[in-house]
PDB file of the backbone (N, CA, C, O) and the ligand in Angstrom, with CONECT records:
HET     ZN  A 101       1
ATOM      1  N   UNK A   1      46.374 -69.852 -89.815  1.00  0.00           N
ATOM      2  CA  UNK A   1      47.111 -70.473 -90.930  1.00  0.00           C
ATOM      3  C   UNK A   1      47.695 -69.397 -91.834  1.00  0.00           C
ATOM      4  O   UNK A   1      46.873 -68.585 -92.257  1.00  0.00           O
ATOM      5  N   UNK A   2      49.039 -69.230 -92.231  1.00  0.00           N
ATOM      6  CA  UNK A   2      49.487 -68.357 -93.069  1.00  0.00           C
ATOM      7  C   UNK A   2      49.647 -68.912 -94.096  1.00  0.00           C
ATOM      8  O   UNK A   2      50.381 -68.289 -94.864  1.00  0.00           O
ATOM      9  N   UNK A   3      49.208 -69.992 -94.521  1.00  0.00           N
ATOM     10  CA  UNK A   3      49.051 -70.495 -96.315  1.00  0.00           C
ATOM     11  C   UNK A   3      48.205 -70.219 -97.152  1.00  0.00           C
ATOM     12  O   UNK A   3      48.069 -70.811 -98.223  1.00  0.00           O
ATOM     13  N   UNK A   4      47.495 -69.223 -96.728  1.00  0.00           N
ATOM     14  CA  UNK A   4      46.115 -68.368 -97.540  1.00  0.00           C
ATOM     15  C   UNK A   4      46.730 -67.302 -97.733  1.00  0.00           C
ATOM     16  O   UNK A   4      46.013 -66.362 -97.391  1.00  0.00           O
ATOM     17  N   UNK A   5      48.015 -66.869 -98.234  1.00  0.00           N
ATOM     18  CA  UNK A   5      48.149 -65.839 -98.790  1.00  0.00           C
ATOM     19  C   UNK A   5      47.528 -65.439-100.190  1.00  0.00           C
ATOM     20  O   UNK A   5      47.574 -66.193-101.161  1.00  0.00           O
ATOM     21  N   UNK A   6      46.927 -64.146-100.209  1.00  0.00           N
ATOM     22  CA  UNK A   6      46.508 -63.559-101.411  1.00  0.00           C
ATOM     23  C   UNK A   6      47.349 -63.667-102.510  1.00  0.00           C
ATOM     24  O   UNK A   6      48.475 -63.169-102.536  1.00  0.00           O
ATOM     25  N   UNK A   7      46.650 -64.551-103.782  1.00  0.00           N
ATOM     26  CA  UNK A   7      47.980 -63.949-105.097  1.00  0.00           C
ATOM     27  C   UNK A   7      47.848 -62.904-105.941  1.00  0.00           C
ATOM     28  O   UNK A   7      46.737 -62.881-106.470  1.00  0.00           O
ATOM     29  N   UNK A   8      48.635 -61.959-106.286  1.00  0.00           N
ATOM     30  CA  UNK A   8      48.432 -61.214-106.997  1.00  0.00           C
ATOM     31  C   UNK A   8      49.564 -61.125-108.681  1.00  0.00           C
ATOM     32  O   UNK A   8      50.612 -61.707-108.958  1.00  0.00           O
ATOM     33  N   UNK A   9      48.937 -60.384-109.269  1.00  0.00           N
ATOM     34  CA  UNK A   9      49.865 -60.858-110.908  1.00  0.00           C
ATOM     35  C   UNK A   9      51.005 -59.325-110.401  1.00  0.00           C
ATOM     36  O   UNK A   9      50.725 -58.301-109.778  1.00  0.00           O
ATOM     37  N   UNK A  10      52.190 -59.769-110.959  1.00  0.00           N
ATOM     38  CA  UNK A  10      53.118 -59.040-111.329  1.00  0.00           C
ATOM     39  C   UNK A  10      52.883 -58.010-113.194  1.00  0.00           C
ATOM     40  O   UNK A  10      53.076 -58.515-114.300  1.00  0.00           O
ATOM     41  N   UNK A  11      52.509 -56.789-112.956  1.00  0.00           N
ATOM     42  CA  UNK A  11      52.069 -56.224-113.944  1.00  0.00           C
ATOM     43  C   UNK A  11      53.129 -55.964-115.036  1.00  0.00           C
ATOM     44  O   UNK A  11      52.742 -55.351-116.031  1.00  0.00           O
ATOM     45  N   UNK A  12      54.140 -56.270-114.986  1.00  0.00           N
ATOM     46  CA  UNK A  12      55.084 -56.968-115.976  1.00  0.00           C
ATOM     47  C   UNK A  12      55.223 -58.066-116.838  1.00  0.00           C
ATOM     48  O   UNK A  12      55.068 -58.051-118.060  1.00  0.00           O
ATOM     49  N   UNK A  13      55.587 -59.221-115.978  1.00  0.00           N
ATOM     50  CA  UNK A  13      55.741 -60.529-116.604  1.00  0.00           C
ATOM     51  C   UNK A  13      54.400 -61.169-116.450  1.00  0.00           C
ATOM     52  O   UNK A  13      54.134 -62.180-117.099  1.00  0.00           O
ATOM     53  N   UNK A  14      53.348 -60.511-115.438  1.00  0.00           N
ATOM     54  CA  UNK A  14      51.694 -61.009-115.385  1.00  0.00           C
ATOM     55  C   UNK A  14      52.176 -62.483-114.841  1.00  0.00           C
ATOM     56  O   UNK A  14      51.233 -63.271-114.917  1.00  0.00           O
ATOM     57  N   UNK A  15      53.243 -63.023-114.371  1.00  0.00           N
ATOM     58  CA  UNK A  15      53.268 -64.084-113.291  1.00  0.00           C
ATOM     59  C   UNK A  15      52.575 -63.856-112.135  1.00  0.00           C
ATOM     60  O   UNK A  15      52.743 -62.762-111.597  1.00  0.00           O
ATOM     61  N   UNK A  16      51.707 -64.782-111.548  1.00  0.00           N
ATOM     62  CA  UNK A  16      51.055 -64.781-110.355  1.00  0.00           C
ATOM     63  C   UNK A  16      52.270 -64.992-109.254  1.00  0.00           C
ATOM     64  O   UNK A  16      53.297 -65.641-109.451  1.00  0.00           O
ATOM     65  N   UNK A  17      51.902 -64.277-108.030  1.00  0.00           N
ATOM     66  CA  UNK A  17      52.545 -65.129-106.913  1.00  0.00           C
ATOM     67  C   UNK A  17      52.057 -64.510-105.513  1.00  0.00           C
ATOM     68  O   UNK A  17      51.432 -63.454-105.416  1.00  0.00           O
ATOM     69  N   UNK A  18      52.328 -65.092-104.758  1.00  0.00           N
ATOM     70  CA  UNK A  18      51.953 -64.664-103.369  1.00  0.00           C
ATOM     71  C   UNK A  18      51.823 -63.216-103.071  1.00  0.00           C
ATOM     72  O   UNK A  18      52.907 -62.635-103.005  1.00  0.00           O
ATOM     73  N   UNK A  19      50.696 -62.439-102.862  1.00  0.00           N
ATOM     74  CA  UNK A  19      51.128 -61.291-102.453  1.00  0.00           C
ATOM     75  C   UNK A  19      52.446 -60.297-101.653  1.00  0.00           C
ATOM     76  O   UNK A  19      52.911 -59.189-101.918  1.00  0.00           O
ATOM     77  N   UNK A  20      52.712 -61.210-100.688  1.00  0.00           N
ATOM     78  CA  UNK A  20      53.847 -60.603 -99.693  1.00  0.00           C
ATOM     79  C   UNK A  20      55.129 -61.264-100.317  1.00  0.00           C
ATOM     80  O   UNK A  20      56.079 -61.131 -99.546  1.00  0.00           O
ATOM     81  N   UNK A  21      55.455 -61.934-101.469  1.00  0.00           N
ATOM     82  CA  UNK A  21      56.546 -61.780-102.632  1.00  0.00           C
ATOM     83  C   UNK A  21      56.604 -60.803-103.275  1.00  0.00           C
ATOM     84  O   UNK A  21      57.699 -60.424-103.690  1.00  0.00           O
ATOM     85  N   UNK A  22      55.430 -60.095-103.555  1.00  0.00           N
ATOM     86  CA  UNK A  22      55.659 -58.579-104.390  1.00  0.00           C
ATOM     87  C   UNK A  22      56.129 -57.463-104.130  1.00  0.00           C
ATOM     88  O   UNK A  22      56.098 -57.117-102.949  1.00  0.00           O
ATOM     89  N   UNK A  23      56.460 -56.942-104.701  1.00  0.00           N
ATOM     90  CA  UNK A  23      56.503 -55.439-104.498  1.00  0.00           C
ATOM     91  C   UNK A  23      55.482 -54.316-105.089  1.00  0.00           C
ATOM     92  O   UNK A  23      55.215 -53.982-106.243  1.00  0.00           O
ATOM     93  N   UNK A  24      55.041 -53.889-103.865  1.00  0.00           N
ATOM     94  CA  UNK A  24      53.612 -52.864-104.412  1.00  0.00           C
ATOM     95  C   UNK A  24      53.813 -51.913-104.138  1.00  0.00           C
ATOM     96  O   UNK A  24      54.244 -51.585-103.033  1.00  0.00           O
ATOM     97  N   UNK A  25      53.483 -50.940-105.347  1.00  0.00           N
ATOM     98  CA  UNK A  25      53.736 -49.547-105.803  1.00  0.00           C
ATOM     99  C   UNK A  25      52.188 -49.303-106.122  1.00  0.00           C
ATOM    100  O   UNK A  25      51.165 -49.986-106.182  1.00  0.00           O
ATOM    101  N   UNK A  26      52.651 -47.639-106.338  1.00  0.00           N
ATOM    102  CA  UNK A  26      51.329 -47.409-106.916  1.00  0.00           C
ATOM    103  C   UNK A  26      51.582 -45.544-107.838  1.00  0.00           C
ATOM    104  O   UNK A  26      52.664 -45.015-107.581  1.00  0.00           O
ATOM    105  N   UNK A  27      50.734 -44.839-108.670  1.00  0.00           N
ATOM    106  CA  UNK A  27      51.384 -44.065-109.317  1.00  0.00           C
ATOM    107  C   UNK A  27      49.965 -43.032-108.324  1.00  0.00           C
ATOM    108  O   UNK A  27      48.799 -43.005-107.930  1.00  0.00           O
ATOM    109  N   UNK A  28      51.684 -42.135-108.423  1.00  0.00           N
ATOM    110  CA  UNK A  28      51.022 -40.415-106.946  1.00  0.00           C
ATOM    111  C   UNK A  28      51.210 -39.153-108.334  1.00  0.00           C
ATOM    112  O   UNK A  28      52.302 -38.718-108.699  1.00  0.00           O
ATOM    113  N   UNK A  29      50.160 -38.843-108.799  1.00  0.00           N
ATOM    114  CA  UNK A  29      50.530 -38.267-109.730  1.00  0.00           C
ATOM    115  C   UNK A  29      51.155 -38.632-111.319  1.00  0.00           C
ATOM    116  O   UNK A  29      50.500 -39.264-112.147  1.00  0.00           O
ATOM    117  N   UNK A  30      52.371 -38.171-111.532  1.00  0.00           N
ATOM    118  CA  UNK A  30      53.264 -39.081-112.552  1.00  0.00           C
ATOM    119  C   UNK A  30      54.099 -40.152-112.069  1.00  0.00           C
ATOM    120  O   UNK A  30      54.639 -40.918-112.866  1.00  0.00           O
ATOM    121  N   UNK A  31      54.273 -40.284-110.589  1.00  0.00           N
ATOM    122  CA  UNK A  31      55.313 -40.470-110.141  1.00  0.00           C
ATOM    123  C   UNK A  31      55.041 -41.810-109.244  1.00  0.00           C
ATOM    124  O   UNK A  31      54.286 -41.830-108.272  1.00  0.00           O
ATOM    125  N   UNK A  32      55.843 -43.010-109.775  1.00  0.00           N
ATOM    126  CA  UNK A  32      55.670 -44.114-109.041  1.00  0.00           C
ATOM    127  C   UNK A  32      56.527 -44.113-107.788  1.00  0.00           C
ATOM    128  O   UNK A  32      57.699 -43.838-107.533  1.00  0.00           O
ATOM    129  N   UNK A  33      55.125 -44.666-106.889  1.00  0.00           N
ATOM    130  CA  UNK A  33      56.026 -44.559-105.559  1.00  0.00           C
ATOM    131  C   UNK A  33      55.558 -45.497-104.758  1.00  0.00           C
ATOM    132  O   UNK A  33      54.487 -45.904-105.207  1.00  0.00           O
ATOM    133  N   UNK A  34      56.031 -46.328-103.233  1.00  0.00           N
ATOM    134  CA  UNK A  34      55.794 -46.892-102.666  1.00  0.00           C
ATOM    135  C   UNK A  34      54.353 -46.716-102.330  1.00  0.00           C
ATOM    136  O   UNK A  34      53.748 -45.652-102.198  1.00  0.00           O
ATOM    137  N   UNK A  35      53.821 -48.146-102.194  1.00  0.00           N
ATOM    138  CA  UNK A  35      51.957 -47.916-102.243  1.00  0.00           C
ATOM    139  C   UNK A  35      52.132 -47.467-100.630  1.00  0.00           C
ATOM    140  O   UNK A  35      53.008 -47.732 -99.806  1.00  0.00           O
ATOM    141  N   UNK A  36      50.877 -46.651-100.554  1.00  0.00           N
ATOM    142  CA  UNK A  36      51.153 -46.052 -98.711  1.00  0.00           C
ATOM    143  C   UNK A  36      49.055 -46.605 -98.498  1.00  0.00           C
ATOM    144  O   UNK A  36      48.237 -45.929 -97.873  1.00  0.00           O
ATOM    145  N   UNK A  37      48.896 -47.298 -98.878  1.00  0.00           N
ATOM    146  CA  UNK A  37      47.222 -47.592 -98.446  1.00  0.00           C
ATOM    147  C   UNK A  37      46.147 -46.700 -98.917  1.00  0.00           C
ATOM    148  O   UNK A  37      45.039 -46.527 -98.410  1.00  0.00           O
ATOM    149  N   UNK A  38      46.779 -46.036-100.219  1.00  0.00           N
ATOM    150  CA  UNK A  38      45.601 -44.908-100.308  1.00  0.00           C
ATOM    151  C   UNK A  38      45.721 -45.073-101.975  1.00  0.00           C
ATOM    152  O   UNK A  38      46.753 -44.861-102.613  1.00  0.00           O
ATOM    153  N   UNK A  39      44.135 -45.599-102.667  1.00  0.00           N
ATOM    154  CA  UNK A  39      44.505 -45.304-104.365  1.00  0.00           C
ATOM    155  C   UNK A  39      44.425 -46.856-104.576  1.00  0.00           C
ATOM    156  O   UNK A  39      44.009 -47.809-103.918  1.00  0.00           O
ATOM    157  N   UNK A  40      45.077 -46.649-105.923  1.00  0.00           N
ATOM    158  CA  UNK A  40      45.362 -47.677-106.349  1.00  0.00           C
ATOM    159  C   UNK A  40      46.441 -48.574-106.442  1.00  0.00           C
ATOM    160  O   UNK A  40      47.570 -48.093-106.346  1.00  0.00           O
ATOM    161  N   UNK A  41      46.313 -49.797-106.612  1.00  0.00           N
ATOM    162  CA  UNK A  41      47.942 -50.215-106.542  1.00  0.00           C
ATOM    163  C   UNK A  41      48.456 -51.176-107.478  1.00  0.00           C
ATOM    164  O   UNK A  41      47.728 -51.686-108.330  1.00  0.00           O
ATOM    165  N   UNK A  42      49.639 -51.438-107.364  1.00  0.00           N
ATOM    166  CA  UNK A  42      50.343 -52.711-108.669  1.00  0.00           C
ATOM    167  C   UNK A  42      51.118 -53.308-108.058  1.00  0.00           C
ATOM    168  O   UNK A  42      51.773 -53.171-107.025  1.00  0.00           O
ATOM    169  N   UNK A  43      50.979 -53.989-108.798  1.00  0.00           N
ATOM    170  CA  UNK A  43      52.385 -55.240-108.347  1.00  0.00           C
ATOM    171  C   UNK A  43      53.221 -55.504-109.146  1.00  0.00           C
ATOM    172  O   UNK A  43      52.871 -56.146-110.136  1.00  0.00           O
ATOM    173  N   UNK A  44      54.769 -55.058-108.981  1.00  0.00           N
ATOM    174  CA  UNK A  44      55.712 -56.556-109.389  1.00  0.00           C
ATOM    175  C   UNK A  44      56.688 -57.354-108.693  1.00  0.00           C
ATOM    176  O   UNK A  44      57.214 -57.400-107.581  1.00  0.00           O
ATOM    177  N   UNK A  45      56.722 -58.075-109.992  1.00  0.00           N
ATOM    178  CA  UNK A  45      57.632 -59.302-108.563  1.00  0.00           C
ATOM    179  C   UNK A  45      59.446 -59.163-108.835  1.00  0.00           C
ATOM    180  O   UNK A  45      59.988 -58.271-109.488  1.00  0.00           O
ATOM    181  N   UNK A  46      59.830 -59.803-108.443  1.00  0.00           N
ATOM    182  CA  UNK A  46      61.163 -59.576-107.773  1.00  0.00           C
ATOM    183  C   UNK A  46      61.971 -59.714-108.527  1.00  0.00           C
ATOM    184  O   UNK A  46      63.064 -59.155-108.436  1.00  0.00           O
ATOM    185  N   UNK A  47      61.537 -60.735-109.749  1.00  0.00           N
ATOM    186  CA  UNK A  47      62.611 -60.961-110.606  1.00  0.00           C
ATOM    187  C   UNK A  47      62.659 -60.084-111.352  1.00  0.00           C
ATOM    188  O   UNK A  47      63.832 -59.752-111.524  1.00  0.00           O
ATOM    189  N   UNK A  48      61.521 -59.121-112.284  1.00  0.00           N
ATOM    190  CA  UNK A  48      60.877 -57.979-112.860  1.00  0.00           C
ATOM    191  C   UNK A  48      62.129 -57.290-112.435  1.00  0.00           C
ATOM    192  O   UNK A  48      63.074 -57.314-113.223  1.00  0.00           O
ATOM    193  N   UNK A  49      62.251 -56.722-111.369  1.00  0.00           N
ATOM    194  CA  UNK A  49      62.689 -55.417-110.756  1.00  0.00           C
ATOM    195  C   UNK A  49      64.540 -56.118-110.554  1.00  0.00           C
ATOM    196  O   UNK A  49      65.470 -55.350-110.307  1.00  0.00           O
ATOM    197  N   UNK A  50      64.629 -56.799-110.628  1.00  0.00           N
ATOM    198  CA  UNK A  50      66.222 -57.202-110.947  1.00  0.00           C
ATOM    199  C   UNK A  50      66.188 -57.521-112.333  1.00  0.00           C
ATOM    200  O   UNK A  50      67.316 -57.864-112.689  1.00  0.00           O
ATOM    201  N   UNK A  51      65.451 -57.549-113.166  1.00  0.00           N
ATOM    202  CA  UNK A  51      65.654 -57.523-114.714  1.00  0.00           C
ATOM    203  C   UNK A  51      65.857 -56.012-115.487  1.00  0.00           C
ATOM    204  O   UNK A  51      64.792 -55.424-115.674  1.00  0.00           O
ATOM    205  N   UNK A  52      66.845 -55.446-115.867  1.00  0.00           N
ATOM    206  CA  UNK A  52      67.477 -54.236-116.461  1.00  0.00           C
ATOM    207  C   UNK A  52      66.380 -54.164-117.395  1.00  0.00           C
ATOM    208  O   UNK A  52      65.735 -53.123-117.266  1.00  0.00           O
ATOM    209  N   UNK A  53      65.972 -54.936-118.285  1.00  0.00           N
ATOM    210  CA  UNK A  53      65.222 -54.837-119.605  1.00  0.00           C
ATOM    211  C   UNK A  53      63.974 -54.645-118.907  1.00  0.00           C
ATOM    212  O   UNK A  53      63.453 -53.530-118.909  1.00  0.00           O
ATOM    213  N   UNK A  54      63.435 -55.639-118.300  1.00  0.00           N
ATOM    214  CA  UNK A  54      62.007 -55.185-117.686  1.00  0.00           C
ATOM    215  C   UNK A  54      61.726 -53.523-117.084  1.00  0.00           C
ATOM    216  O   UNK A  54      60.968 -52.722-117.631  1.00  0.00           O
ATOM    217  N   UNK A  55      62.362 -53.314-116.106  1.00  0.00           N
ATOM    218  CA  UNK A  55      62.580 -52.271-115.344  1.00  0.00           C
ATOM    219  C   UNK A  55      63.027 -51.007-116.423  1.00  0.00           C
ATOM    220  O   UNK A  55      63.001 -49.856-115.986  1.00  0.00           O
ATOM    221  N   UNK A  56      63.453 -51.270-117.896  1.00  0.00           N
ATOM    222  CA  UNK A  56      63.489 -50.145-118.726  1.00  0.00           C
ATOM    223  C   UNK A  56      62.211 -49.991-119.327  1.00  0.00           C
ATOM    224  O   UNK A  56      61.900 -48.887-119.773  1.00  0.00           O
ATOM    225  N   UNK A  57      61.327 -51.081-119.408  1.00  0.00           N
ATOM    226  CA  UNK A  57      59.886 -51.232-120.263  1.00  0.00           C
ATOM    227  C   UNK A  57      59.456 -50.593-119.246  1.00  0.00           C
ATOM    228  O   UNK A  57      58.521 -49.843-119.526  1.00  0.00           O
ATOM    229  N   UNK A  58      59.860 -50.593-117.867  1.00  0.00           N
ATOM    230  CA  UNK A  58      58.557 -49.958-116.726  1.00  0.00           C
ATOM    231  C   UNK A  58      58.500 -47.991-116.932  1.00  0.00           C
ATOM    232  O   UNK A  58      57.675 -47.087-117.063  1.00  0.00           O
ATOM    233  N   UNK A  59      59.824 -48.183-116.853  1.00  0.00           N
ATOM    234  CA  UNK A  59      60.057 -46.832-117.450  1.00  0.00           C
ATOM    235  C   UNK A  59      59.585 -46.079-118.135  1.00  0.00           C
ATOM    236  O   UNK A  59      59.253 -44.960-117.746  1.00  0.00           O
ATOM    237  N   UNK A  60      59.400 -46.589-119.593  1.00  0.00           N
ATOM    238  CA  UNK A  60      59.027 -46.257-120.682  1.00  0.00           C
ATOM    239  C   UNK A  60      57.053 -46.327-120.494  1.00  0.00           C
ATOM    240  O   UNK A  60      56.209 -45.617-121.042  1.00  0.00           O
ATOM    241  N   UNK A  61      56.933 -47.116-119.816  1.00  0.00           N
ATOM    242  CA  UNK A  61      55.326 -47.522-119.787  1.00  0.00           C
ATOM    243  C   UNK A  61      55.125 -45.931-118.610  1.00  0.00           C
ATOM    244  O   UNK A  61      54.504 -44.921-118.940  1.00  0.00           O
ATOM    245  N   UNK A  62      55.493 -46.039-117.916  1.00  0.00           N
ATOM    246  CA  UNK A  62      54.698 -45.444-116.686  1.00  0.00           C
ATOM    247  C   UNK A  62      55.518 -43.766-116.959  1.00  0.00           C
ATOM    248  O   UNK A  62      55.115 -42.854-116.236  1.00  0.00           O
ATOM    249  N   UNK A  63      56.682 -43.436-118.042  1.00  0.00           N
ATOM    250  CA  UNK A  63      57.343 -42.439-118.099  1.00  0.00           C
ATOM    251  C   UNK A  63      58.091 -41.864-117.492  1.00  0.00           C
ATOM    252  O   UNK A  63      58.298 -40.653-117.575  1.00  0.00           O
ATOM    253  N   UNK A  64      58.722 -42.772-116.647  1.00  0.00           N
ATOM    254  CA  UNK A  64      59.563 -42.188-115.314  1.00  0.00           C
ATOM    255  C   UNK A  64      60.580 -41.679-115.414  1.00  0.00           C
ATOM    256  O   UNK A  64      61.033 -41.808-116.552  1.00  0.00           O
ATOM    257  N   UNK A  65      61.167 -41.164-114.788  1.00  0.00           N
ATOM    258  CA  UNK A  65      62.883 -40.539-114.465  1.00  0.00           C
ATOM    259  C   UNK A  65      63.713 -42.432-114.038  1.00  0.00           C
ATOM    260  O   UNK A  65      63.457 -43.269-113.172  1.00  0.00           O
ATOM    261  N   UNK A  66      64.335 -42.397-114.739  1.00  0.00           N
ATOM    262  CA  UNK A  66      64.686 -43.476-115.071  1.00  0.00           C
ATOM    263  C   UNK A  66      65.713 -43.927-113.801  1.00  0.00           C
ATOM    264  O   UNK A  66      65.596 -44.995-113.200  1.00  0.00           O
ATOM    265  N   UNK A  67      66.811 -42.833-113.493  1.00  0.00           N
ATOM    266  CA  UNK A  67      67.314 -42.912-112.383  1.00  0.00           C
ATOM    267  C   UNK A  67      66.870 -42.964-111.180  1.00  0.00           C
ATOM    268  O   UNK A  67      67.536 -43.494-110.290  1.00  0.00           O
ATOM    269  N   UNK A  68      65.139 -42.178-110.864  1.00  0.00           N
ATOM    270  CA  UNK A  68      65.112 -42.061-109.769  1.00  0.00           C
ATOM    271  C   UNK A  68      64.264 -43.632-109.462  1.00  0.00           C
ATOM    272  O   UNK A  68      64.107 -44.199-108.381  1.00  0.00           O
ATOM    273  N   UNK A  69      63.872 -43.997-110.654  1.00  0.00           N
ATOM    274  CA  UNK A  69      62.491 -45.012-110.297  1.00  0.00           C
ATOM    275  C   UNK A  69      63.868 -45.807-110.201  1.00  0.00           C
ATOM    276  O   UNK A  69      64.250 -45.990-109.045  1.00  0.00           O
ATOM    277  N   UNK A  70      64.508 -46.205-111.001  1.00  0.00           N
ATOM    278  CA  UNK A  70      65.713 -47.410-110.378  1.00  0.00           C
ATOM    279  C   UNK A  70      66.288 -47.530-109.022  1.00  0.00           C
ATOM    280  O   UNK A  70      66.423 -48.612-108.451  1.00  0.00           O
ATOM    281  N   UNK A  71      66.695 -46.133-108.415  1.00  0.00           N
ATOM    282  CA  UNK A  71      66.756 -46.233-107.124  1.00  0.00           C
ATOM    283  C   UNK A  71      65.844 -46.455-106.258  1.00  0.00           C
ATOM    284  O   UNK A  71      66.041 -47.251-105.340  1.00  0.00           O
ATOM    285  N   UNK A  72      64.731 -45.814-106.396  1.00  0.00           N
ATOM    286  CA  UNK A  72      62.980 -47.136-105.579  1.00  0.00           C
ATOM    287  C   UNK A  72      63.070 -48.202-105.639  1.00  0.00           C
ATOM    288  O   UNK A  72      62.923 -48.994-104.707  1.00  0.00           O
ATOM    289  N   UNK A  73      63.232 -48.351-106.327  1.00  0.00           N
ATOM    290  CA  UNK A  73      63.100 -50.164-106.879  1.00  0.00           C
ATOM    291  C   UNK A  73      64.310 -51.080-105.975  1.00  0.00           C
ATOM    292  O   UNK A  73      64.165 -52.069-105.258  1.00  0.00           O
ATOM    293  N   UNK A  74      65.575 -50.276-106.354  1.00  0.00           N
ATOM    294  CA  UNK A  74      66.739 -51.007-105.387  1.00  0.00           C
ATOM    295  C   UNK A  74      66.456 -50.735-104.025  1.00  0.00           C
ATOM    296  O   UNK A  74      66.759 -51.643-103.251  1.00  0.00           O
ATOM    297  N   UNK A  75      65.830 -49.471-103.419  1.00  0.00           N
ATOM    298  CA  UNK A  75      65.670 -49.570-101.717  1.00  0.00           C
ATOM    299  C   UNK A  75      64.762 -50.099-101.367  1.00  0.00           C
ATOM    300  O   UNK A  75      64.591 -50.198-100.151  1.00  0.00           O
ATOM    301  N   UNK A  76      63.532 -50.819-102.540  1.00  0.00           N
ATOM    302  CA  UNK A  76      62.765 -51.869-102.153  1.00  0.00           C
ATOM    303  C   UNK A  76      63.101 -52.945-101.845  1.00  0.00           C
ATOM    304  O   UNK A  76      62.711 -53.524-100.831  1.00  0.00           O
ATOM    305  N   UNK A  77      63.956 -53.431-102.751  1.00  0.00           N
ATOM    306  CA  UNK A  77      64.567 -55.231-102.949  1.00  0.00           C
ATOM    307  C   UNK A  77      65.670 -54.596-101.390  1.00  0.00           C
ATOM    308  O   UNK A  77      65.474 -55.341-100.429  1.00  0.00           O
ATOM    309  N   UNK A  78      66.116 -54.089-101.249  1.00  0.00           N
ATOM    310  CA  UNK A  78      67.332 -54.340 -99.921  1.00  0.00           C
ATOM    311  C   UNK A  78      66.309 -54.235 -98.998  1.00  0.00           C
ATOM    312  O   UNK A  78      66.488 -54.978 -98.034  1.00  0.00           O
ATOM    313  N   UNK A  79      65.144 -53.473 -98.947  1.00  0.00           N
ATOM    314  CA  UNK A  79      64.427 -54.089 -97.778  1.00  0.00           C
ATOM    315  C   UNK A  79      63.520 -54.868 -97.767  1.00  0.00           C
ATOM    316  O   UNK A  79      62.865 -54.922 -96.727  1.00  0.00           O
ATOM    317  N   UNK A  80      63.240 -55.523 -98.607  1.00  0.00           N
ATOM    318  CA  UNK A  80      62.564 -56.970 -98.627  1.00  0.00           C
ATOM    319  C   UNK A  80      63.418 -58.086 -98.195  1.00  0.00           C
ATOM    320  O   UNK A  80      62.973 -59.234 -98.182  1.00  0.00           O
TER     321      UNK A  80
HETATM  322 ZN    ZN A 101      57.327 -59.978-112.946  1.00  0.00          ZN2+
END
């Protein structure tokens, strides 16, 4: 049965949703990057990461290079 998907919160808007709706990252150092199975991890969800304003709070929270974490974020959503 694939209707037991895990939910997990989007650490943004803290909306729940299906795990394999998210997008999971995780921080390698300073530097947020695609979760690779090792550490810790986060979630957000989809709308988060197409929201300009959200995705500037992520910025500001986690301290990122603003350009580069925006481009993660977009080669996530085109391959989801
Ligand atoms: Zn969200």
């Amino acid at each position: 049965m694939k209707n037991s998907q895990p939910i997990r919160m989007c650490i943004s808007c803290r909306s729940r949703q299906p795990q394999n709706s998210l997008i999971r990252l995780k921080l390698s150092g300073e530097d947020v990057v695609v979760y690779n199975s090792l550490g810790r991890s986060f979630y957000l969800c989809k709308d988060c990461v197409k929201n300009e304003k959200k995705v500037k709070g992520l910025v500001k929270r986690f301290k990122q290079d603003e350009e580069r974490f925006i481009k993660l974020l977009k080669e996530l959503l085109n391959n989801g």
